[in-house]
N, C-alpha and C positions, 0 to 999 in steps of 0.2 A: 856305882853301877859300871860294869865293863861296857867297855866299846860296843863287842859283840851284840851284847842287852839292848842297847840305847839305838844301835842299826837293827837289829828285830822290832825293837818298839816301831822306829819312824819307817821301816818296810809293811809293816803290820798297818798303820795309819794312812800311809799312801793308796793301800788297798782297800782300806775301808771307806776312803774319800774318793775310790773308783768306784765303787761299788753304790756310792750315793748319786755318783752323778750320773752313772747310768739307769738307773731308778728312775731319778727325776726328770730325764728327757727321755723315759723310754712313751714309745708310740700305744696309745689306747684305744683299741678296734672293739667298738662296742652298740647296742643297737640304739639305745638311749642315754644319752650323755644327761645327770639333773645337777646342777649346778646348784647348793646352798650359798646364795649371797650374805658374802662377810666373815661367814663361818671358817674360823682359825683365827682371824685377824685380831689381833692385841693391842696395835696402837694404826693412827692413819685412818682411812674410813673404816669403821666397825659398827657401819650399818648405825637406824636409829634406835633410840632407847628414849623411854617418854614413859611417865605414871608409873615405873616397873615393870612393863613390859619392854621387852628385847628384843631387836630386828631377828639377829643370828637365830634367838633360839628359836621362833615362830619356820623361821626357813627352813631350819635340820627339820623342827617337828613336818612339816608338810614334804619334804624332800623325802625323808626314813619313809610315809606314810604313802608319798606315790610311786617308792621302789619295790612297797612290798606287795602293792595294788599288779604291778605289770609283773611282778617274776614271780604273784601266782598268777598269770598268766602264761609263764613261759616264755616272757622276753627277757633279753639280756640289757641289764640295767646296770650304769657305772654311776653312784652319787660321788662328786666331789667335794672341795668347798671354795673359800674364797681362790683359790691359788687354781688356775684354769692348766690341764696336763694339754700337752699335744694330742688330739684324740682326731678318732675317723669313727660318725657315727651317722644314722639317719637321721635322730632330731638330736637336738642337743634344747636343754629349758634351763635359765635360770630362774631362780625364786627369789621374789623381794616382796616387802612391802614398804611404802614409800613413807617419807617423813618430810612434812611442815614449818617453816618457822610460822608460818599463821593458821591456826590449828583449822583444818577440815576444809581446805581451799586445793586438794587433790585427792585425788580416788584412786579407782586402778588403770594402768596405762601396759601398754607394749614396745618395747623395740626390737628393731629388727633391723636388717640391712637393705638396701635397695630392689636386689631380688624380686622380680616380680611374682612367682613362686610363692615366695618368703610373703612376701605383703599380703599375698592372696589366703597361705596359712592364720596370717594375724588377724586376718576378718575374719576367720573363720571360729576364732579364740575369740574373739569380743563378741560375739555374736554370741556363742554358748555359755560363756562365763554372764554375760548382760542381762542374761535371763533367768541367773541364780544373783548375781550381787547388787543388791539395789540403789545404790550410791552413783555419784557423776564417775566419769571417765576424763582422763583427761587426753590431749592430743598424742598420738603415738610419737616415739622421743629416739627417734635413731638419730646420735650424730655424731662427729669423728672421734669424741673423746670418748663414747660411748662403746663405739666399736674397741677402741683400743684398752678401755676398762675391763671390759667383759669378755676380753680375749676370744671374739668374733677372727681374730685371725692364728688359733691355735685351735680353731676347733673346722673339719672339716664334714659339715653336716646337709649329707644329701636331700633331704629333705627341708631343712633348715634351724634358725639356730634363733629363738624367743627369747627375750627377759619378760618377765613377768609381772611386773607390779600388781602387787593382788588387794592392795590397797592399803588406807594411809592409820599408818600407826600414833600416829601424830592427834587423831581425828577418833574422839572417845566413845562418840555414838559408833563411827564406825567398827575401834576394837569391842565396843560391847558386843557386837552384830558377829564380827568374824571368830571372836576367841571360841565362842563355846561349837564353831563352823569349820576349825580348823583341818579337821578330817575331812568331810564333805569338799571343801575345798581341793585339799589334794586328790580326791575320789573323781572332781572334775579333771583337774590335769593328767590323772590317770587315763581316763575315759576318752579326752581331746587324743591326747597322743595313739592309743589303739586305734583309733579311726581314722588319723593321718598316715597310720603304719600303712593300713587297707589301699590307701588312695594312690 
């Protein structure tokens, strides 16, 4: 191969490793940020997996299910997955459901950041979710390694920025209860966020 060849090649590769890195740190202005928790991840936390059901997949399904809810409504919706963009949005949701080593000793939970705002949205999410999921709740779970997991500081979310625990995968009665709910559920988070848009 000439010289020539081999400096086309690695001018050619330079550019295309610009081209990736400005991709990856470009800025995401959007009106709902939904976060599928775990979703892309191959090795590291990849979310739980119990009986043959799968964290990730349950997230994409309810994540796909509350983009399609809000942008037939005419909102502008970005889903991501595990890997959080730099975004500027009004709310931003991630979606989980949690995992046990002793099966059915947590339900669904919220984090959030100190935000008083923020905490006031999270009541307002257990409040509505409380009165379709009939299982315990456990204590809301903000804390520094939480912020820094869920990339609370790459996302700029005026309204505020929710994880979701929708509940425990772990917990058999409770996936017998949510699998065949998992629409309905996203239908909720759909419905939560339009009403926080309003407020």
């Amino acid at each position: 191969m000439s010289v020539r060849a081999v400096l086309g090649l690695f001018i050619g590769l330079l550019f295309f490793l610009l081209m990736m890195a400005i991709f990856n740190n470009r800025v995401i202005n959007t009106t709902v940020l939904i976060q599928e928790g775990h979703v892309g991840r191959t090795k590291g936390n990849i979310g739980s997996i119990h009986n043959g059901l799968v964290e990730s997949k349950w997230n994409s399904l309810v994540g796909k299910e509350v983009e399609r809810l809000l942008e037939a409504k005419g909102i502008d919706v970005t889903r991501v997955g595990a890997k959080i963009p730099i975004a500027n949005t009004s709310i931003a949701v991630a979606i989980h459901f949690d995992g046990a080593e002793k099966e059915c000793s947590t339900g669904a939970s919220i984090g959030y950041n100190s935000d008083p705002k923020v905490k006031a949205m999270a009541k307002r999410w257990r409040e509505q979710y409380s009165s379709f999921f009939p299982f315990k709740w456990h204590q809301d779970n903000f804390t520094d390694n939480l912020s820094h997991y869920y990339g609370f500081s790459h996302v700029q979310a005026s309204k505020g920025f929710l994880v979701l625990e929708l509940g425990e995968l772990t917990c058999k009665k409770q996936t017998d209860w949510l699998e065949p709910r998992l629409k309905e559920v996203a239908a909720k988070i759909a419905d939560f966020i339009m009403k926080e848009l309003k407020r």
